[in-house]
C-alpha positions as CSV (number, residue, x, y, z in Angstrom):
1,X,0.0,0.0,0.0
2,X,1.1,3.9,-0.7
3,X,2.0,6.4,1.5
4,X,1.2,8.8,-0.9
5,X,-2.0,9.3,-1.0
6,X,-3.5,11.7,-4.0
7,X,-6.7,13.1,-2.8
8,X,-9.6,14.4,-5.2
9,X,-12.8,15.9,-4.5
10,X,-16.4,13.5,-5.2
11,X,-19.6,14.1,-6.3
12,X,-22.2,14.8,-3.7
13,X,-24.2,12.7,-2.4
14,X,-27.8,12.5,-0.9
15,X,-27.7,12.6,3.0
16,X,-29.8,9.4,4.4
17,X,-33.8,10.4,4.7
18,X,-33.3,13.9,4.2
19,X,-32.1,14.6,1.1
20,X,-29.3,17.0,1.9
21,X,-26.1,16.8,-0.2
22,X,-23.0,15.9,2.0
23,X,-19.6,15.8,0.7
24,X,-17.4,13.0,0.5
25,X,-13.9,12.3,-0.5
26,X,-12.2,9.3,-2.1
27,X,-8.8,9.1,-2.7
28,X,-6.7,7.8,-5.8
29,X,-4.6,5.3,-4.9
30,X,-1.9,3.5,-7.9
31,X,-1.5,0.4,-5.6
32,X,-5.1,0.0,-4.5
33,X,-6.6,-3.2,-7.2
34,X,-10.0,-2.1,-7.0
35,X,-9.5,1.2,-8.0
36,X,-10.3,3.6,-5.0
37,X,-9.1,3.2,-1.0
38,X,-11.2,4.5,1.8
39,X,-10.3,8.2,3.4
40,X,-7.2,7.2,5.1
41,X,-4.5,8.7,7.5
42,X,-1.3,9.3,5.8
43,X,1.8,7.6,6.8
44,X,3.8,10.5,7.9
45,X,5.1,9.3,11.2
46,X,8.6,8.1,11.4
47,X,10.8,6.0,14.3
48,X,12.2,9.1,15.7
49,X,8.6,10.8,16.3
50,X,7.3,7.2,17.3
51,X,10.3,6.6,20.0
52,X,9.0,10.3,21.3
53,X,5.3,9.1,21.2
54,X,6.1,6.7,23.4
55,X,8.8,7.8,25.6
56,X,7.0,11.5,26.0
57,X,3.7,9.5,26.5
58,X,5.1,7.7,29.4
59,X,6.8,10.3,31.2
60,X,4.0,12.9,32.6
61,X,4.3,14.2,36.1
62,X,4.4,10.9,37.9
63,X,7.9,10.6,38.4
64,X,8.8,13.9,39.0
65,X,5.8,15.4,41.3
66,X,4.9,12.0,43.3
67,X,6.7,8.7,43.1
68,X,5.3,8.1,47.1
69,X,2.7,6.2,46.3
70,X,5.3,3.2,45.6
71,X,7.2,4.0,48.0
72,X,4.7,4.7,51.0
73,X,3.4,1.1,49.8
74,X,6.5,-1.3,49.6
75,X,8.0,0.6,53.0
76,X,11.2,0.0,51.9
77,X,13.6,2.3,49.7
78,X,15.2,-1.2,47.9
79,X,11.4,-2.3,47.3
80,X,10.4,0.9,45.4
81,X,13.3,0.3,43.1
82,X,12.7,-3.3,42.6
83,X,8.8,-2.4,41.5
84,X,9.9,0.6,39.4
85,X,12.6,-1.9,37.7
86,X,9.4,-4.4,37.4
87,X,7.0,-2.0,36.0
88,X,9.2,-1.2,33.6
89,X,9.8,-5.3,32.4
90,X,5.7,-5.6,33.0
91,X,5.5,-2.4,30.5
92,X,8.0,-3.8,28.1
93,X,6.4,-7.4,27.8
94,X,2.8,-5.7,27.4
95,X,4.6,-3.7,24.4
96,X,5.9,-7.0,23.0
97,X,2.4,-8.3,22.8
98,X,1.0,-5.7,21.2
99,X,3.7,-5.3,18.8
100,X,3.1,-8.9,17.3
101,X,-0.2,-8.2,17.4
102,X,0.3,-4.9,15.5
103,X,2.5,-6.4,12.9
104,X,-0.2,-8.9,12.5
105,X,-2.9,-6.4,12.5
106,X,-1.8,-2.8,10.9
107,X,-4.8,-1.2,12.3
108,X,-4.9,2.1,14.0
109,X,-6.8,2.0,17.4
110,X,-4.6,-0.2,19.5
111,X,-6.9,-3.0,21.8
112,X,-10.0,-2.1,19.6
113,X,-8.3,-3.4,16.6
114,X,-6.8,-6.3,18.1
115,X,-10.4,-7.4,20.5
116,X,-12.5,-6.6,17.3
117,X,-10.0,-9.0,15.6
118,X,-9.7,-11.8,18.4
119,X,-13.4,-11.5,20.1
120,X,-15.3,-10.0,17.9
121,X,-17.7,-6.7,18.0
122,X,-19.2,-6.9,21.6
123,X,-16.0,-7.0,23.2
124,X,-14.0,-4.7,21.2
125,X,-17.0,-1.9,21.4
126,X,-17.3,-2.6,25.3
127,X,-13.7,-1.4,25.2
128,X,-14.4,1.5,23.5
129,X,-17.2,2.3,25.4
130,X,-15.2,2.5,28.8
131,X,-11.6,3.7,26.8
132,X,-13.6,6.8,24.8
133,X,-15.8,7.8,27.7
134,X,-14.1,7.7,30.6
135,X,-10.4,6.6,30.2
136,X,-8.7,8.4,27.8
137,X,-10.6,11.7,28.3
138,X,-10.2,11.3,32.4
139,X,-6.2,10.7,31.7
140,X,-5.9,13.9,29.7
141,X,-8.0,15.9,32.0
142,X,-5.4,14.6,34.8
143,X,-2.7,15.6,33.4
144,X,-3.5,18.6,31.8
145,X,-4.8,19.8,35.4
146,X,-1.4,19.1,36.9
147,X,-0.1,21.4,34.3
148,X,-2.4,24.0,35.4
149,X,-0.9,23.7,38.9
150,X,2.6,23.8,37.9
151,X,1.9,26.6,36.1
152,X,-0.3,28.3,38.5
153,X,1.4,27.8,41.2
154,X,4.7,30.2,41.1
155,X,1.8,33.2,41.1
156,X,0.8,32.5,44.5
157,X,4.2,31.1,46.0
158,X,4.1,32.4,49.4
159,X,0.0,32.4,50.1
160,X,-1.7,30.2,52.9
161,X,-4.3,29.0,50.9
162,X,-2.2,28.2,47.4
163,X,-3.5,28.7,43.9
164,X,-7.1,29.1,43.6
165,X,-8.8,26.0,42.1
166,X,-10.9,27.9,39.2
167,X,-7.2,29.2,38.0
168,X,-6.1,25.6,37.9
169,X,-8.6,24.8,35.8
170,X,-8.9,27.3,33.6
171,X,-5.2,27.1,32.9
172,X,-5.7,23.1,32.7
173,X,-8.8,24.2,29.8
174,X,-6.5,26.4,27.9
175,X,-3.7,23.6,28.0
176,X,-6.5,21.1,26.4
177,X,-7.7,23.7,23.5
178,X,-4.3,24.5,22.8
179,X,-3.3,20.6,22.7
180,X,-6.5,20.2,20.2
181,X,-5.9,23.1,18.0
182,X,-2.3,21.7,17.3
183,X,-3.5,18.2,16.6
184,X,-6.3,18.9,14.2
185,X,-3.4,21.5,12.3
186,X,-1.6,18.5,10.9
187,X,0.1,15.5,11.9
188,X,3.7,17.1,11.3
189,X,2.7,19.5,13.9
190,X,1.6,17.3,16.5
191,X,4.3,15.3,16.3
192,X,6.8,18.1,16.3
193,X,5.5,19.1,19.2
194,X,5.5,15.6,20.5
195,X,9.7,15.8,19.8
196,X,10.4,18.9,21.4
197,X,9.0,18.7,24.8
198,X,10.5,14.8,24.9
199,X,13.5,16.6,24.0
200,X,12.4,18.9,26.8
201,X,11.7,16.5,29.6
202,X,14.4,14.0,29.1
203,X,17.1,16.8,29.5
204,X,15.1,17.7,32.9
205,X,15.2,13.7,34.0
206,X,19.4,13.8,32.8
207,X,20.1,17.0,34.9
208,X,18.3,15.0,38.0
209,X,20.4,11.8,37.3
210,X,23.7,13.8,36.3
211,X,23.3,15.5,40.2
212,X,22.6,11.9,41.3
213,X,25.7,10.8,40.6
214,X,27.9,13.9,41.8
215,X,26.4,13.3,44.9
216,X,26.9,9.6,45.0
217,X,30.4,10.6,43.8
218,X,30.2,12.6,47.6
219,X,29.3,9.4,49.4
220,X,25.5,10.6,50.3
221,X,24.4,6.5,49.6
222,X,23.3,5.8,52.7
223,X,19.6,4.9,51.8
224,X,20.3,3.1,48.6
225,X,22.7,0.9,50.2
226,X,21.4,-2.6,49.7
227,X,22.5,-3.7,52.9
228,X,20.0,-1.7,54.7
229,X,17.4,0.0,51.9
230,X,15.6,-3.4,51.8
231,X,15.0,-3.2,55.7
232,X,10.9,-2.8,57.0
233,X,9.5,-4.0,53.5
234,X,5.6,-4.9,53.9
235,X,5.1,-8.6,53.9
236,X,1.2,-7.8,53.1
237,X,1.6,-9.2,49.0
238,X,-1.4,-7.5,48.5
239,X,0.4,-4.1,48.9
240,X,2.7,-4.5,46.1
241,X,-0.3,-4.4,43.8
242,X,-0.9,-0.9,44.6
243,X,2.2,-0.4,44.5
244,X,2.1,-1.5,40.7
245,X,-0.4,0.5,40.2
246,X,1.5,3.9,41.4
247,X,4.4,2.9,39.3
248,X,2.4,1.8,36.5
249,X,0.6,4.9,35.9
250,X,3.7,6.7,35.6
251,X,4.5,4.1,32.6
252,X,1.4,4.5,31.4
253,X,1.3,5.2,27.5
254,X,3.8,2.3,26.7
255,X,0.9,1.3,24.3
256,X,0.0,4.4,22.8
257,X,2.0,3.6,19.3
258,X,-0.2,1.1,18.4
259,X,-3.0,3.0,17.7
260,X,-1.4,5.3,15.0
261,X,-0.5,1.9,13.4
262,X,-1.4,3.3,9.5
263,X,-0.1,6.5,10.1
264,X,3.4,5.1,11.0
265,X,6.4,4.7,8.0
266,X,6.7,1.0,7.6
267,X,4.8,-0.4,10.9
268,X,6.3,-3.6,10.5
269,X,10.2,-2.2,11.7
270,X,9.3,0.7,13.1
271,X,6.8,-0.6,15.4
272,X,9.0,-3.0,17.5
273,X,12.0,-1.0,17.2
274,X,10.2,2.4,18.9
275,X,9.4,-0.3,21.3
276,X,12.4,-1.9,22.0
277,X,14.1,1.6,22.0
278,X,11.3,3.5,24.0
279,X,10.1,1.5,27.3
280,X,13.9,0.5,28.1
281,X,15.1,3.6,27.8
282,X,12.3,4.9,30.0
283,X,12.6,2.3,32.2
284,X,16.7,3.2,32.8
285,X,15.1,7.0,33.4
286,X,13.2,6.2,36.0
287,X,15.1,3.6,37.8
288,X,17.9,6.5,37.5
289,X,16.0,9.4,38.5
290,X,14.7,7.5,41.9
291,X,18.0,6.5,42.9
292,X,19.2,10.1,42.4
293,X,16.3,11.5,44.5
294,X,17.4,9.4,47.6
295,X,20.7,10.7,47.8
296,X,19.3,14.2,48.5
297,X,16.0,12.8,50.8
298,X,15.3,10.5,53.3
299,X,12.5,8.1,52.8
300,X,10.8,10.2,55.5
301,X,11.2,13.7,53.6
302,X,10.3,12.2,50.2
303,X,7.3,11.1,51.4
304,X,6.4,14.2,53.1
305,X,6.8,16.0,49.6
306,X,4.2,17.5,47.6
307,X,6.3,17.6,44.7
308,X,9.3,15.9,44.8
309,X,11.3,16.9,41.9
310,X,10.9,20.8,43.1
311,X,12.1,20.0,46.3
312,X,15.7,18.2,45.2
313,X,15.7,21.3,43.0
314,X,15.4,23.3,45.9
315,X,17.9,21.6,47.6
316,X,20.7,21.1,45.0
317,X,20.1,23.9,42.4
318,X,19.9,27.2,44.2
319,X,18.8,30.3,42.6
320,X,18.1,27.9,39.2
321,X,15.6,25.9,41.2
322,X,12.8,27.3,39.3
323,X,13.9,24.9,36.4
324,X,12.2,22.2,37.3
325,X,8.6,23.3,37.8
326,X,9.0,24.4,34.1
327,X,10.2,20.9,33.4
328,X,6.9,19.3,35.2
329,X,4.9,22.0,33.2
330,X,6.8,20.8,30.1
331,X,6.6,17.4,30.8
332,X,2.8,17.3,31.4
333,X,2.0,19.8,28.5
334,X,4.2,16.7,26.1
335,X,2.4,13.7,28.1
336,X,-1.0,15.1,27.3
337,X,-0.6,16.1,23.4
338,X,0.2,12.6,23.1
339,X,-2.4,10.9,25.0
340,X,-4.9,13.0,22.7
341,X,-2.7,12.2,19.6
342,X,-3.5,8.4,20.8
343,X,-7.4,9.1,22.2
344,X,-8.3,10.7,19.2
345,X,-7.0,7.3,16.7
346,X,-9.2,5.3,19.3
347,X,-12.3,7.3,18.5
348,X,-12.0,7.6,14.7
349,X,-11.3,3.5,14.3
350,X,-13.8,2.6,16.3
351,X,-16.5,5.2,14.6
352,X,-14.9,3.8,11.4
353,X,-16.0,0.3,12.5
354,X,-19.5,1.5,13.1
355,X,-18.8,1.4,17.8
356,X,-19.3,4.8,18.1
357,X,-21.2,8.1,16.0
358,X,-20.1,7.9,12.2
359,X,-19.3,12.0,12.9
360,X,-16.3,10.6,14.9
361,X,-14.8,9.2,12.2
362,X,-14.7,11.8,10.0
363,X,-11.1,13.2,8.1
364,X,-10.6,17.2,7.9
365,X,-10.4,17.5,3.9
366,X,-7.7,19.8,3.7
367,X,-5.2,18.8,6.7
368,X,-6.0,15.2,6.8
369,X,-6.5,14.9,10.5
370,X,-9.7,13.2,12.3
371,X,-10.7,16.3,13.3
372,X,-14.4,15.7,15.0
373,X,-12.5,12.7,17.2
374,X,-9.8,14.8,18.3
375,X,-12.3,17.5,18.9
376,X,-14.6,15.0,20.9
377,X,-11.4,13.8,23.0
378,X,-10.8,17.3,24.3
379,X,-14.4,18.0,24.5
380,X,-15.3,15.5,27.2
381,X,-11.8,15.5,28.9
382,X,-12.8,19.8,29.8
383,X,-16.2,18.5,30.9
384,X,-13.9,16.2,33.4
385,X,-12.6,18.8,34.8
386,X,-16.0,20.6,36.0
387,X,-16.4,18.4,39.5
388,X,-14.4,19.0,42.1
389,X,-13.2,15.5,42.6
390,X,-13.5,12.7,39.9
391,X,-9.7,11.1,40.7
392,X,-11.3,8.3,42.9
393,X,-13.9,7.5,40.0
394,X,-10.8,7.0,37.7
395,X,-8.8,5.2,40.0
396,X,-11.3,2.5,40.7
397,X,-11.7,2.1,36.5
398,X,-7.8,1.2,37.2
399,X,-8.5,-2.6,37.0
400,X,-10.4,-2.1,33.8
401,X,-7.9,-1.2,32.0
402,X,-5.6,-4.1,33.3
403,X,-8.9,-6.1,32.8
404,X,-8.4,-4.8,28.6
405,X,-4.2,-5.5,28.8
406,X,-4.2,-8.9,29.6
407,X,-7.6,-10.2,27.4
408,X,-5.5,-8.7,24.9
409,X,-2.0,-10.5,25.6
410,X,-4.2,-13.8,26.3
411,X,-5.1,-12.8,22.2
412,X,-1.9,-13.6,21.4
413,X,-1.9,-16.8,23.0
414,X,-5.4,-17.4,21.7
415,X,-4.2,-16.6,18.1
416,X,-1.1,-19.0,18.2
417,X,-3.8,-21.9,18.8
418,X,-6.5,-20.7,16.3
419,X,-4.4,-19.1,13.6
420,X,-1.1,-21.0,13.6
421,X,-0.5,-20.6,9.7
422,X,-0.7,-16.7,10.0
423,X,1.8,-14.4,9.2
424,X,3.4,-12.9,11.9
425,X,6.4,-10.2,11.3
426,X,7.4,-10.7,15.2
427,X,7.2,-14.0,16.7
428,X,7.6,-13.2,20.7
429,X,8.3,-16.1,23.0
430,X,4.6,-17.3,24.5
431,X,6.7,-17.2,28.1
432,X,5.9,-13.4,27.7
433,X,2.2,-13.4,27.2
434,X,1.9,-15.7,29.8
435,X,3.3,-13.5,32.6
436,X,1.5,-10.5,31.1
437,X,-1.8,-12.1,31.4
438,X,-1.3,-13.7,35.0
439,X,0.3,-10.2,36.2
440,X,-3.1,-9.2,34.7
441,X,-5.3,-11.6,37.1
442,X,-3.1,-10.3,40.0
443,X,-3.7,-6.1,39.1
444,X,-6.9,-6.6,39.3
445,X,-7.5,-9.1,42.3
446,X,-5.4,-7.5,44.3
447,X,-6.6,-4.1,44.9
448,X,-9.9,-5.2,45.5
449,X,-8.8,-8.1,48.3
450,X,-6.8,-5.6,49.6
451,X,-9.5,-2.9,49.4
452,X,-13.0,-3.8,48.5
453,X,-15.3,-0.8,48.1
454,X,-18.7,-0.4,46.7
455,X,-17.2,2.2,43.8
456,X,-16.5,-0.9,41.8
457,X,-19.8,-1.9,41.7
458,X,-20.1,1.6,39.8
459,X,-17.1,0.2,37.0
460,X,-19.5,-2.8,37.0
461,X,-22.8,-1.2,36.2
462,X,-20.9,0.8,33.8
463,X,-19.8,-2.1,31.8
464,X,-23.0,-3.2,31.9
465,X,-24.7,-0.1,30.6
466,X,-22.0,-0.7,27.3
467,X,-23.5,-4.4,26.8
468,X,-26.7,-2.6,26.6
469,X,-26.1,-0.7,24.7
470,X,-24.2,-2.7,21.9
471,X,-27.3,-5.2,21.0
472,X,-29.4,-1.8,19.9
473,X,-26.5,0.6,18.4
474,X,-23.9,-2.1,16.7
475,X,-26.0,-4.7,16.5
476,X,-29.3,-3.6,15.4
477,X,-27.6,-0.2,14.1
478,X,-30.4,2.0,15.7
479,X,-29.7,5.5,15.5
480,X,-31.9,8.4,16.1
481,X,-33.1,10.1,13.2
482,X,-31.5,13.9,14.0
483,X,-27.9,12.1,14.0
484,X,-28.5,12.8,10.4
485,X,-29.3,16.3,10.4
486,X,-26.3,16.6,13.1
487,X,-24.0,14.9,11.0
488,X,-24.6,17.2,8.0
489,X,-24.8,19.9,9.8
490,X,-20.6,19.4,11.5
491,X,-19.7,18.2,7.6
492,X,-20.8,21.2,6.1
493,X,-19.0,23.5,9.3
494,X,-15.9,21.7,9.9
495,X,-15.4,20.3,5.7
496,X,-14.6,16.6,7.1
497,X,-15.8,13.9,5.3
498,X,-16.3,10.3,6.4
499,X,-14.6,7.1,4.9
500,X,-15.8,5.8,1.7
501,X,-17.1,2.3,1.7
502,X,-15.1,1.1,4.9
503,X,-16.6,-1.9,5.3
504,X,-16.6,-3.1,1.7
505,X,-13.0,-2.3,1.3
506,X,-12.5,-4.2,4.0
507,X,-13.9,-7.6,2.7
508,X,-12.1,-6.9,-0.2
509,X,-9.2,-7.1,1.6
């Protein structure tokens, strides 16, 4: 198949029931047999702009604000390094089975692709239901509020009461319009973007790990010391999973390549190799970075820190210590344009395969980005941010998502049984699925042995609201008849157009 893709305006077309024209696009394609391809993403994403999808993904706030929570739940300095060292393997073997199953399946839209592919349709939309409502948007809206706080808060340094909340968030809104402006501008843009502040935040993590080692050079290694920085560890086993959990969500993103799939240059090396290159490299970071934080704190003070990057700034970097709240602000402002580069593919494949409105999968005509899901990303993740407190809510839809990681790595298990003649670009040991799946069972038992709550009986009528909603909206295709007039109506505004003939290019196929 092309990358270059030659696009050419069509004939209108009658609008279902009301008889409005509505444009379309198809698009010339000299390798396509039949003739004419489906409104596509161009391939224009390379192994340099994927390595900084991931690794900028990956590395939010988490490790510089608040690496505590693993900390506070392993009681042990040695522990927290061991489960930031084995977040980092769980993150990398997760990677591994996705990228077999990308190479296998060159779709765009990550688990969707893949559960659609394994499952079938009720599964894979269940996971879009949960991943487009309230994942994706709620981790962008996180994010992009703790860039509103880093960036509010140097305005109020010195007050009782801190930065007002309403300046968080309207600084946390103008961080999410300005993320979707850039990404519906073009692809190049985004992913510029995407390169600098990697660029950006791995320069702050090196300047952290660079004063690390000058002061292990000056013998301050008293609480990394293996002799005594694996004494008080918990013995409750059930701990260590929320433990995961903190250090997972600061490697969180270590999936997000594999739903640009057809907009990156030749998937089938640059996939794996981003990979391979990416979570390691991230991995090392973070190991590094934690190390070089307990050369300057004491268990004790790092736990009683707010934001623990700022204060080994403040302790080693003097009258330059305001460099590092502009490298949280950086970091955040790079880990949420690429969880809405990676939302937004979510949205327009699954609107493309008929799980979600057909307006979602619509392609801006002139800068070739899925503008309405990229729009619709942002648009919920602000709404997010109008209750005071959601984080619990999200946190408890924790296990889902580890619930979605290992059905998918069990997939690649699944398809070595059923599909044993297929052609797979990357053959990954089946040792590696295996633990991914079981460390899958174990995320989400543990948390709620440890500690049950009613909220996940919320999670569960959630899901259950998506099953519902499948057998009338996939599977009978019901859809109300204004969505017509609505979907006209953001065509003719916002001159996107939706694919042509998915589905029967597709059995073509």
């Amino acid at each position: 198949m092309s990358s270059e893709l030659n696009y050419r305006p069509r004939e209108s077309v009658k609008a279902a029931d009301n008889g409005q024209d509505v444009k379309q696009m198809e698009i010339k394609n000299d390798d396509d047999p039949y003739g004419e391809e489906k409104v596509g993403l161009k391939r224009q994403v390379g192994l340099l702009s994927g390595i900084a999808l991931i690794v900028g993904s990956m590395i939010g706030s988490g490790i510089f604000v608040s690496p505590k929570g693993v900390l506070v739940n392993t009681e042990s300095v040695g522990m927290s390094l061991v489960i930031w060292t084995l977040c980092g393997v769980l993150a990398t073997f997760g990677a591994l089975c996705y990228a077999e199953l990308g190479t296998m399946i060159p779709k765009s839209g990550g688990e969707h692709a893949y559960l659609n592919e394994i499952y079938g349709p009720p599964i894979a939309f269940l996971f879009a239901w949960t991943a487009i409502i309230v994942l994706k948007p709620s981790a962008l809206a996180i994010i992009s509020l703790s860039f509103g706080e880093y960036v509010v808060a140097p305005f109020y340094e010195g007050s009782e009461c801190g930065p007002p909340v309403s300046a968080t968030k309207l600084v946390a809104v103008l961080c999410v319009i300005l993320i979707v402006v850039i990404n519906c501008a073009s692809v190049k843009a985004a992913t510029a973007v995407q390169n600098f502040f990697t660029v950006a935040k791995l320069l702050a993590c090196a300047l952290i790990i660079i004063i690390g080692f000058i002061e292990m050079g000056k013998g301050n290694t008293e609480y990394i010391n293996p002799k005594v920085s694996f004494q008080g560890s918990t013995a409750n086993v059930f701990a260590y999973g929320l433990a995961f959990y903190q250090g997972l969500w600061a490697y969180d993103g270590w999936n997000q390549l594999n739903y640009i799939t057809e907009e990156l240059i030749n998937p089938y090396r640059n996939l794996p190799l981003a990979i391979v290159i990416g979570i390691p490299l991230v991995t090392t970071v973070y190991l590094m970075v934690n190390i070089s934080y307990f050369t300057v704190m004491s268990p004790d003070e790092l736990l009683q820190s707010g934001a623990v990057a700022v204060t080994f700034a403040d302790r080693t970097l003097g009258v330059m210590s305001w460099i590092m709240p502009v490298a949280v602000a950086f970091s955040t402002f790079g880990a949420a344009n690429g969880n809405c580069f990676a939302c937004s593919r979510l949205s327009f494949v699954a609107a493309r395969e008929g799980h979600m409105p057909q307006l979602l999968s619509m392609v801006q005509s002139t800068t070739i980005t899925p503008f309405m899901a990229i729009v619709t990303s942002g648009f919920i993740a602000i709404l997010m941010m109008i209750p005071s407190d959601f984080n619990q809510l999200v946190n408890y839809f924790s296990f889902a998502s580890w619930l979605v990681y290992g059905a998918t790595a069990l997939g690649v298990i699944t398809l070595r049984i059923t599909d044993k003649d297929a052609i797979r670009p990357i053959k990954i040991p089946i040792p590696i699925p295996c633990i991914v799946v079981l460390s899958s069972v174990y995320l989400i038992a543990a948390p709620i042995i440890n500690d049950p709550s009613v909220e996940f009986i919320y999670v569960i009528i959630f899901l259950i609201l998506g099953i519902v909603m499948y057998f009338p909206v996939v599977r009978f295709k019901y859809q109300p008849r204004f969505m017509d007039s609505v979907t006209v109506f953001f065509q003719l505004l916002f001159d996107v157009a939706p694919p042509k003939g998915a589905n029967e290019d597709e059995r073509k196929e």
